[in-house]
N, C-alpha and C positions, 0 to 999 in steps of 0.2 A: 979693648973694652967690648961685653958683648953688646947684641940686639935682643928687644926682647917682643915678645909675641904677649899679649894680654885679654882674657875673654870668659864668658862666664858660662858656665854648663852646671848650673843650680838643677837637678835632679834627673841631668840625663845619666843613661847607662852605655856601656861600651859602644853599643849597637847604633849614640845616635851622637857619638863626636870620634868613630871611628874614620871617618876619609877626611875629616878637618888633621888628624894626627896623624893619618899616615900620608897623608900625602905633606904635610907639612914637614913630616923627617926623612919624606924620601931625596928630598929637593936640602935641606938643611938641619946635617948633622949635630952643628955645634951653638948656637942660640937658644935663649931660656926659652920655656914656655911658663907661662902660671897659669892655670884656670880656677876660677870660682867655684865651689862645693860647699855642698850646706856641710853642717858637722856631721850629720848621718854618715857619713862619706866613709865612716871608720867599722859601721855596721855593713858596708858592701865590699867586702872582699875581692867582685871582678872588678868593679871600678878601679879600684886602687890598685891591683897587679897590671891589670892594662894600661895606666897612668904611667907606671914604675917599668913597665915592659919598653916605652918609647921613650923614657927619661922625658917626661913630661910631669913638672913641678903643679901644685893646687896648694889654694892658698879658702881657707875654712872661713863661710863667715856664719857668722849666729844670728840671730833675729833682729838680733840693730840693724843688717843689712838684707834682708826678708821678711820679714813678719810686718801684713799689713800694706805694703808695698812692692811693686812691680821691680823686679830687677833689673829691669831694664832702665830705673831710674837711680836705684841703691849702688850698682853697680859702679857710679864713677868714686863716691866716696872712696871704699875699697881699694881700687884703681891708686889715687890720692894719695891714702895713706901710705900702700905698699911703696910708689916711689918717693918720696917722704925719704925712706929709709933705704932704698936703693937704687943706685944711680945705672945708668945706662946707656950706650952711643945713641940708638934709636927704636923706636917704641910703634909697635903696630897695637893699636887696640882694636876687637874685630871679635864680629856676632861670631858664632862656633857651630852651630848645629849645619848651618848651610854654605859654609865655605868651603871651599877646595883650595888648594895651593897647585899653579903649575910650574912655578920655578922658583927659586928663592929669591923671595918677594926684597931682600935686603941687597939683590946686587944689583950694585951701579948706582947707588944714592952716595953720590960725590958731594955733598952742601953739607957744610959744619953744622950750621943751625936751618930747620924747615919746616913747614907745615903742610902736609897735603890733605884735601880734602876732597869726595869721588863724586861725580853725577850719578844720577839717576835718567831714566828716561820719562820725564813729567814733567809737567809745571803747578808748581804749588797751587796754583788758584782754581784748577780744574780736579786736584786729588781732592775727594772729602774728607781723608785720613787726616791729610798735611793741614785741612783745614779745622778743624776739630784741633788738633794738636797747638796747632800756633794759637788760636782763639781762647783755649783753655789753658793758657801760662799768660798770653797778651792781652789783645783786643782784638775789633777788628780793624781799628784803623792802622796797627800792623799787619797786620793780613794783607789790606790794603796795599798798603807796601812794599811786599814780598810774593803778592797773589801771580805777580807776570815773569817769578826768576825759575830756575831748573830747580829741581829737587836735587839736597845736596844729601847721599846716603849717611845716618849717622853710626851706621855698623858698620863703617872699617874707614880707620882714620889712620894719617902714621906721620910722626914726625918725629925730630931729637927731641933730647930729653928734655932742658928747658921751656920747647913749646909745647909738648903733650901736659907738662905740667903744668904753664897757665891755661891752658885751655882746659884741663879738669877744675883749677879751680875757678873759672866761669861757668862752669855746669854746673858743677857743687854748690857754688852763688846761687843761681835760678834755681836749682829743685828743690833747695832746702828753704826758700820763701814760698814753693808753693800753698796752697791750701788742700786739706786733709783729703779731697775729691778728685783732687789733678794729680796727687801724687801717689794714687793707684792706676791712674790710665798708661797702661800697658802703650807704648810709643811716644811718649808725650817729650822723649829727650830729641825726639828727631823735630819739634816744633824749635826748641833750646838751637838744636846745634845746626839748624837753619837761619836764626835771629847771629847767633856767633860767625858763624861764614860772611852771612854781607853784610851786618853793618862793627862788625869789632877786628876783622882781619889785620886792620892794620897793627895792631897790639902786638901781632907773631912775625918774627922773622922768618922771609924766604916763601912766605904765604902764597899759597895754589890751588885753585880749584881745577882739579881735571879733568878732561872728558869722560865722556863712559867708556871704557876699554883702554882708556888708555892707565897701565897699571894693574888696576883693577874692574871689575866686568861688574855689577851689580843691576842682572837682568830679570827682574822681576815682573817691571812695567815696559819690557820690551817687546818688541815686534818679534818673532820666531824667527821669519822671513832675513834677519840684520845680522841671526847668532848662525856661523858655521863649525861643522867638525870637521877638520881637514888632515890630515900630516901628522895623525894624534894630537891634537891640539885642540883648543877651542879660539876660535875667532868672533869680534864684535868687531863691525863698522872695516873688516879688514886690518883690527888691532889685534895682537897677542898678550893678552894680559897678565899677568903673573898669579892672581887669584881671581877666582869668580862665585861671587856673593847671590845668594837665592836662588841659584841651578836646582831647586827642587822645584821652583816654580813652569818648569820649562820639560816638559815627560824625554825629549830624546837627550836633554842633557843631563838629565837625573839618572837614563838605562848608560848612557858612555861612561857616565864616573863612577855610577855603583859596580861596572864589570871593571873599570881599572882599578877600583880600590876594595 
């Protein structure tokens, strides 16, 4: 059975999920991908031969999952429905414009059923992002709560099939009670799938929070000083991650992958 990769690229053009796709087929040949694309998708010609170029599958959504609303929140519906109807060994859901892949991120996940979820370098109660986000779905007496734990990234998750699929329908729960104001704010799932990490974990088998680097690298709110290039490679904390999440936020890691890829 395959793996599959999941992520949404709502109106970019080649130019800006080119190193998320080629470094993802350079490392693994044989693995679905789907991406998100509005319906225009049919009126851009380079989109779709470059798609069709790296066997990389898109999945059309229309204004039920756009219009009015951040895709960043629409997006797990989608997600949902598609495996709904197709099954698969294990499932990376994961932002697109700022990833990289450096090895195939599916070897060596030996656990039948898992859930991994990646740090960040922060703590919720000191971001005003994390704080706005959680406030604007909760309170603040969760805030309260969760004001002194690590920020848990909610752009790249991965587990089997089973848990990726309760865990969308816990997001899909939360965003579809939000109110008409929360559910345009662009991040507001990364308050959700902070509230889903500590306190419902135990609902998923094999449940993991990882360090930063370990797996996956997501250095955004990192120290420059922590991230190395070395051996071609990127290192965190003296970890080798297999993908690394917001390397456009980092200028020497953004010049190493735009010349490798």
């Amino acid at each position: 059975m395959k793996n599959l990769v999941l992520g949404a690229a709502i109106g970019y053009r080649p130019k800006d999920i080119k190193t998320f796709v080629k470094s993802f087929r350079k490392h693994n040949k044989v693995d679905d991908v789907f991406l998100l694309v509005y319906k225009n998708i049919d009126a851009e010609g380079e989109t779709k031969e470059f798609l069709k170029e790296y066997n990389i599958n898109y999945l059309v959504c229309d204004e039920t999952y756009v219009k009015g609303a951040s895709i960043n929140n629409t997006r797990y519906f989608k997600y949902l429905e598609f495996l709904k109807e197709n099954r698969y060994k294990n499932i990376f859901l994961t932002d697109v414009r700022d990833v990289v892949f450096l090895e195939n991120l599916f070897d060596g996940l030996f656990a039948n059923e898992f859930l991994w979820c990646f740090e960040e370098d922060g703590v919720i109660g000191k971001n005003p992002y994390m704080k706005r986000w959680i406030e604007a779905v909760f309170d603040t007496s969760i805030l309260d709560r969760l004001k002194t734990k690590k920020i848990i990234c909610s752009g790249t998750i991965i587990g089997s099939y089973d848990n990726i699929v309760k865990y969308l329908e816990r997001m899909c729960h939360f965003i579809k009670n939000l109110d008409k104001w929360s559910y345009k704010i662009t991040g507001i799932d990364q308050g959700i799938h902070n509230w889903i990490v500590y306190n419902e974990s135990e609902s998923f088998s094999g449940f993991e929070i990882k360090e930063n680097g370990d797996w996956v690298a997501t250095i955004g709110l990192t120290n420059p000083d922590n991230i190395k290039i070395k051996l071609d490679t990127i290192y965190l904390y003296d970890r080798c991650p297999k993908v690394v999440h917001q390397y456009d936020r980092k200028p020497n890691v953004e010049s190493y992958i735009n010349e490798s890829f």
